[in-house]
C-alpha positions as CSV (number, residue, x, y, z in Angstrom):
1,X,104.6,112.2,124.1
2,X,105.4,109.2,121.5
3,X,102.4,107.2,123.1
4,X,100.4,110.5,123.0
5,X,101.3,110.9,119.5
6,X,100.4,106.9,118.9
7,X,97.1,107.2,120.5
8,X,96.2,110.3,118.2
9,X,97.0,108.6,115.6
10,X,94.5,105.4,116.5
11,X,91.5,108.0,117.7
12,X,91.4,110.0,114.4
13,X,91.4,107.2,112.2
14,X,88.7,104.9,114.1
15,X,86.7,108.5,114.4
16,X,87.3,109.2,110.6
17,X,86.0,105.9,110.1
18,X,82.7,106.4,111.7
19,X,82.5,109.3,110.0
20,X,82.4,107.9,106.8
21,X,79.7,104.8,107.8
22,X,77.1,107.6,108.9
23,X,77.9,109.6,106.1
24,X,77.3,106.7,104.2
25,X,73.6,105.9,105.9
26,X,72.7,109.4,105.7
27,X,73.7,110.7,102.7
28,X,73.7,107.8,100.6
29,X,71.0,105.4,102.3
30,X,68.6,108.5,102.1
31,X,67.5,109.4,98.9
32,X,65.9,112.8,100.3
33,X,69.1,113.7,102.7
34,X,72.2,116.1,100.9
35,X,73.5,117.3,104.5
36,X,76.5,115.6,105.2
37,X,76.0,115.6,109.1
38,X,78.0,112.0,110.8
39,X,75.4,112.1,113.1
40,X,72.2,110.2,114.7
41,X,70.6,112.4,116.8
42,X,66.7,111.7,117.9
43,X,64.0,114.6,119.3
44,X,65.9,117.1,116.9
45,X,64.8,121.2,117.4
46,X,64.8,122.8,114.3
47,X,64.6,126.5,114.1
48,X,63.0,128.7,111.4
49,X,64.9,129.5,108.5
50,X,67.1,132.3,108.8
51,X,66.9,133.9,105.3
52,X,69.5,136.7,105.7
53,X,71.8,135.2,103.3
54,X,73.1,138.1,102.3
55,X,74.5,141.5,103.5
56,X,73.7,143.8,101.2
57,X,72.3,144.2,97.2
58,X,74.2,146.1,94.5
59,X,72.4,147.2,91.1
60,X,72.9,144.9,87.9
61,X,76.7,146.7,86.5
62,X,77.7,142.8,84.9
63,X,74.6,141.3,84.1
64,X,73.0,141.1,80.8
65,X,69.1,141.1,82.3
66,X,67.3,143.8,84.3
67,X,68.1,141.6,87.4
68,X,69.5,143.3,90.8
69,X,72.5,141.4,91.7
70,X,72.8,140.2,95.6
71,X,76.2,140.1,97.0
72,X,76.8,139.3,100.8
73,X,78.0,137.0,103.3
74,X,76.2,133.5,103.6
75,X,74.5,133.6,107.0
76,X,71.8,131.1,106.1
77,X,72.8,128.0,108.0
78,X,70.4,125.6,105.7
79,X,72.4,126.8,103.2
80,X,75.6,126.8,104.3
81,X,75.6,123.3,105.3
82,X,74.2,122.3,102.2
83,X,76.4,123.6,99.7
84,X,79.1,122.1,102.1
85,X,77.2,118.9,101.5
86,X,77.4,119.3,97.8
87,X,81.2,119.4,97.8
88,X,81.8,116.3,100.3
89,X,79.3,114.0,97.5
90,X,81.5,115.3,94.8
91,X,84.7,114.2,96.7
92,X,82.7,110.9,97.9
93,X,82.8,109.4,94.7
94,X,85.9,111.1,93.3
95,X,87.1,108.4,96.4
96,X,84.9,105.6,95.3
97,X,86.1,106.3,91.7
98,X,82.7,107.2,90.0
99,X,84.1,109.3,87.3
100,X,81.3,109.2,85.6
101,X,79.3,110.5,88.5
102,X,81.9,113.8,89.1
103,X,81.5,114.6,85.6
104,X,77.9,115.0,86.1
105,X,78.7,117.3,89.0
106,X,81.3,119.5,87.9
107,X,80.4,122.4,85.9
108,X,79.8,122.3,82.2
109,X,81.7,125.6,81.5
110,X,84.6,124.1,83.5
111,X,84.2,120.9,81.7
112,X,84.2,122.8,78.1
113,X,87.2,125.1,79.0
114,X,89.2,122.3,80.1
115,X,88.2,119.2,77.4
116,X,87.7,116.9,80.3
117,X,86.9,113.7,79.5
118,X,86.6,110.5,81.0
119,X,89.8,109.5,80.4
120,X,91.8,112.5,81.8
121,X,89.7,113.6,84.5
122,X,92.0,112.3,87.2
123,X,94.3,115.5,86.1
124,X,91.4,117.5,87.5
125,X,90.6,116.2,90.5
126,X,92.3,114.9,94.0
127,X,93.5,110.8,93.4
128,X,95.2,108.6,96.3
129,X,92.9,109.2,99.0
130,X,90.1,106.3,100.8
131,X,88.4,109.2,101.9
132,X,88.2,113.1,101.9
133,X,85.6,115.5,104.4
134,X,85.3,119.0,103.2
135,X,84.9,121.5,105.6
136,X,83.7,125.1,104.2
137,X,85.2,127.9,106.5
138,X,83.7,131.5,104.6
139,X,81.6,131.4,101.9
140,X,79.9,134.1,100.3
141,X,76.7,134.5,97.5
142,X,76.4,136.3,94.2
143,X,72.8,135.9,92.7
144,X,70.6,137.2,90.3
145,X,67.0,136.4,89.6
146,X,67.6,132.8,87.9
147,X,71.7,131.8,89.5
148,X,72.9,131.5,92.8
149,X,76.9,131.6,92.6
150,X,78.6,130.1,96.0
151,X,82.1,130.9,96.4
152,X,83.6,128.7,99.3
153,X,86.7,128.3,100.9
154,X,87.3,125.7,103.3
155,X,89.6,122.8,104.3
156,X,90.3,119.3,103.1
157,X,91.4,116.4,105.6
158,X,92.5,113.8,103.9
159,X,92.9,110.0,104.6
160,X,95.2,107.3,102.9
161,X,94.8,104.0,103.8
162,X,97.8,102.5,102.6
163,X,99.8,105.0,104.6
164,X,97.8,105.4,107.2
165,X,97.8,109.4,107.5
166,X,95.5,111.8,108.6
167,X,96.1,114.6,107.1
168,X,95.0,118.4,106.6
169,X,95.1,120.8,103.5
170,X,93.7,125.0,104.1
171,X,92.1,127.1,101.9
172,X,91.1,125.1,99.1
173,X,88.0,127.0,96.8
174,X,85.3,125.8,95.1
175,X,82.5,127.5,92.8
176,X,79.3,126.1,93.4
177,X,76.5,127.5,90.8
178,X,72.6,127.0,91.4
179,X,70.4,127.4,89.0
180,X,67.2,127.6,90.7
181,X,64.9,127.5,87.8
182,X,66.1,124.3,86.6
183,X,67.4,123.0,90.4
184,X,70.2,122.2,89.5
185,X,73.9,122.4,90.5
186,X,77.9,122.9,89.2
187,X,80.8,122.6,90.7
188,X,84.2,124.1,90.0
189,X,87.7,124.3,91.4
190,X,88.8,127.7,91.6
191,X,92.0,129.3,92.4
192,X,92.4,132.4,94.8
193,X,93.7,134.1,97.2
194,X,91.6,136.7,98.3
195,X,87.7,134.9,97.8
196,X,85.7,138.1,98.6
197,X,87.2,140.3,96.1
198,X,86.9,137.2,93.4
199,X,83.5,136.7,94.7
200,X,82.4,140.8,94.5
201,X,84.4,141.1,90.9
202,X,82.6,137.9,89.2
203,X,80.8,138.3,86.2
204,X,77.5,136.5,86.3
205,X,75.0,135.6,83.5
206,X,71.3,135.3,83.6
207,X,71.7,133.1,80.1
208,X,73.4,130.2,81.9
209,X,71.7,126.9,82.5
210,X,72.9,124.2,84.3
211,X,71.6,120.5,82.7
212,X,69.5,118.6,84.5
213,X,71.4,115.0,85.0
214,X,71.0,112.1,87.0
215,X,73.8,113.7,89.6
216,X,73.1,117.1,90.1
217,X,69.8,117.6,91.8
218,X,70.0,120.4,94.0
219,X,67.1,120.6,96.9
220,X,67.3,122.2,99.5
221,X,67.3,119.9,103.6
222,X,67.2,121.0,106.6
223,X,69.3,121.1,109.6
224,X,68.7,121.4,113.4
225,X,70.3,123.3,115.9
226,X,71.6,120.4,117.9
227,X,73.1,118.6,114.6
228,X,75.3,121.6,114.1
229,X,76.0,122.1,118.2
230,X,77.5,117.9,117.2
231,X,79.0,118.8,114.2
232,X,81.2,121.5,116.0
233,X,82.1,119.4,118.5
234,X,82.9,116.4,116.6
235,X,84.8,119.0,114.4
236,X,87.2,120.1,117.2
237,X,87.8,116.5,118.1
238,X,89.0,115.6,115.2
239,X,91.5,118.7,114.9
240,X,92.9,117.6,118.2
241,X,95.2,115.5,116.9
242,X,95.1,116.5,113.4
243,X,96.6,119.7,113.8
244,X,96.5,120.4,117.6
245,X,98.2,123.9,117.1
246,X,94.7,125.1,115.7
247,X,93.0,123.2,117.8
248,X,94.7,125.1,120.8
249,X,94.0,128.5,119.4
250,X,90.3,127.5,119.2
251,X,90.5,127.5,122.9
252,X,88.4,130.6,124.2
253,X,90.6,132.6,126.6
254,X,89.2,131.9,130.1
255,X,90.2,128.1,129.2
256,X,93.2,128.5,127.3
257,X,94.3,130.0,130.8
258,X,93.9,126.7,132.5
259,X,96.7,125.4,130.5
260,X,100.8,126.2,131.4
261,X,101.3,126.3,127.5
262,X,101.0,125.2,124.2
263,X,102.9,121.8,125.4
264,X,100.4,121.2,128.7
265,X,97.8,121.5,126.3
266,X,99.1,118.4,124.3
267,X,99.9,116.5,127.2
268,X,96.0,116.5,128.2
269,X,94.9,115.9,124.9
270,X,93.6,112.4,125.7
271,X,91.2,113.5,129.1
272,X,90.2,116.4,126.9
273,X,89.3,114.2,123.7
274,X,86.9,111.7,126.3
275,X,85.3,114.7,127.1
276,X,83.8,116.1,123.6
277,X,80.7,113.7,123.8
278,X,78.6,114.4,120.8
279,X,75.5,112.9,122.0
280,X,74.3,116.1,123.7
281,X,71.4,115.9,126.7
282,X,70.1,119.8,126.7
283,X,71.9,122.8,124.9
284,X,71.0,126.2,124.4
285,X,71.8,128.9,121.7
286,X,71.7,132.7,121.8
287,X,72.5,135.0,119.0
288,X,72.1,134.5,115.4
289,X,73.8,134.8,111.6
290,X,76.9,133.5,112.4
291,X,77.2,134.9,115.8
292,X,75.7,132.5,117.7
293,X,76.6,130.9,121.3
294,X,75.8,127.1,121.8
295,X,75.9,126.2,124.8
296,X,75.5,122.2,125.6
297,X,75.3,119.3,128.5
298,X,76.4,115.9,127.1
299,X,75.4,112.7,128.0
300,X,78.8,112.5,130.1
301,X,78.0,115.8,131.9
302,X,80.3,118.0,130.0
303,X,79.7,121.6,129.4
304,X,80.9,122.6,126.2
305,X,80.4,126.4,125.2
306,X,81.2,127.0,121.6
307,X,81.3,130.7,120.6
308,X,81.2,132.0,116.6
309,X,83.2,134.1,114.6
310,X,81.2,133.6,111.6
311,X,79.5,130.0,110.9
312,X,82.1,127.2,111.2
313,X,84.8,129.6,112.6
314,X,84.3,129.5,116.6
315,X,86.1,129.7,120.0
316,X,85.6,127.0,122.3
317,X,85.6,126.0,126.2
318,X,84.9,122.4,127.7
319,X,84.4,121.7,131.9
320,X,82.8,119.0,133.6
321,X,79.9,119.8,135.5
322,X,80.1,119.4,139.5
């Protein structure tokens, strides 16, 4: 188990490090990329836009304009994976220490409220980590006419290099405002513990602008099918060994039965990581706003079948084909 545990160890750091070159080529290299996506994939399939976003429209109670106000779920996988983008830049340089950078991401009301400066921003914001990956798990949409408000909760996994440690932190919840007029985009920390009902009960304002800066460009890129199909995979292999508990209940049922226990689980960690190959060969997908099936083939023969709860949020079975 101590060898296990060693191994673990080894794998998600050398995997968090690959992570963090491909962000780097193509988030960074690209000037027109804001998808955070570690992943090369070539003969990509993209779909068309689903632009269900949200699940239903309310009439204008909180608003000073004439605007209807759209409340819902966000379905809209272009989306979804964008904003999620958004937030993994801000905590890119927050790691590479470009202060000057976060500030021009954060939001100005946030700023104001808060007289952050230069100088005291590391009060504000997460310090002592080489690198930290965002990963939004439920995030929902309040909009009006001229805003798009993004409330998101989702998960942190953090890496120190001088300690060497992996490690995970749940529910943390951001506030991620668009203004689409101006494209442009602020980010703010938030602090709650039920997100929908914050979300529903928030107060938004057709007066508020967003400043145009040299760091917060929104725009909107796109994302295949197969990307996402990788980025679930390479999502469970990471929480393998990260927190293998959740890993194990993100086992669909039919293969959670192949395992004794909990503790035969963990003891095939290792032939189970060498099995999630993200370089897929053929996949398939059934289903759609959040409810989708993606079934794939990798280029080791594997057949992975990943079924969602809601985007990001899915039950998952792995077999080698005969």
């Amino acid at each position: 188990m101590e060898s296990n545990k060693k191994f673990g160890v080894t794998i998600a750091l050398i995997l968090l490090i690959i992570i963090c070159l491909l962000f780097y080529y193509f988030v960074i290299m690209s000037d027109n990329t804001t998808l955070n996506m570690p992943f090369s994939i070539s003969n990509l399939i993209n779909r068309p836009q689903n632009n269900n976003t949200t699940n239903n429209t309310i009439n204008n109670t909180n608003d000073e304009s004439s605007d209807q106000i759209s409340f819902g779920v966000v379905n809209d996988y272009q989306i979804y994976f964008n904003i999620n983008s958004l937030i993994n830049k801000y905590y890119m340089e927050i790691t590479n220490g470009n202060y000057k950078q976060v500030l021009g991401m954060l939001d100005d009301y946030y700023i104001k409220s808060n007289n952050i400066t230069g100088s005291n921003i590391t009060n504000f914001i997460t310090t002592g980590y080489q690198n930290i990956t965002f990963y939004s798990k439920s995030m929902y949409m309040k909009s009006n006419k001229k805003l798009a408000y993004y409330f998101v909760d989702g998960e942190e996994q953090l890496y120190s290099f001088t300690e060497q440690k992996l490690t995970e932190k749940e529910h943390v919840t951001y506030l991620v405002t668009v203004d689409k007029v101006n494209d442009t985009f602020g980010i703010m920390p938030i602090a709650t513990k039920t997100l929908a009902d914050y979300a529903r009960n928030y107060t938004i304002s057709s007066k508020k602008e967003i400043t145009a800066n040299a760091y917060n460009s929104y725009f909107i890129d796109s994302i295949s099918d197969e990307i996402i199909c990788s980025y679930y995979i390479n999502y469970f292999k990471t929480m393998l060994y990260l927190n293998s508990e959740k890993a194990y209940n993100m086992l669909d049922s039919d293969y959670k039965n192949t395992f004794i226990d909990y503790e035969d689980f963990v003891n095939n960690l290792q032939s189970i990581y060498e099995k999630l190959n993200t370089k897929i060969m053929n996949y398939a997908i059934k289903g759609d706003n959040g409810k989708r099936i993606y079934s794939t083939i990798s280029e080791n023969s594997a057949r992975i079948r990943m079924t969602e709860n809601s985007i990001l949020n899915f039950k998952i079975s792995i077999e080698k084909s005969k």
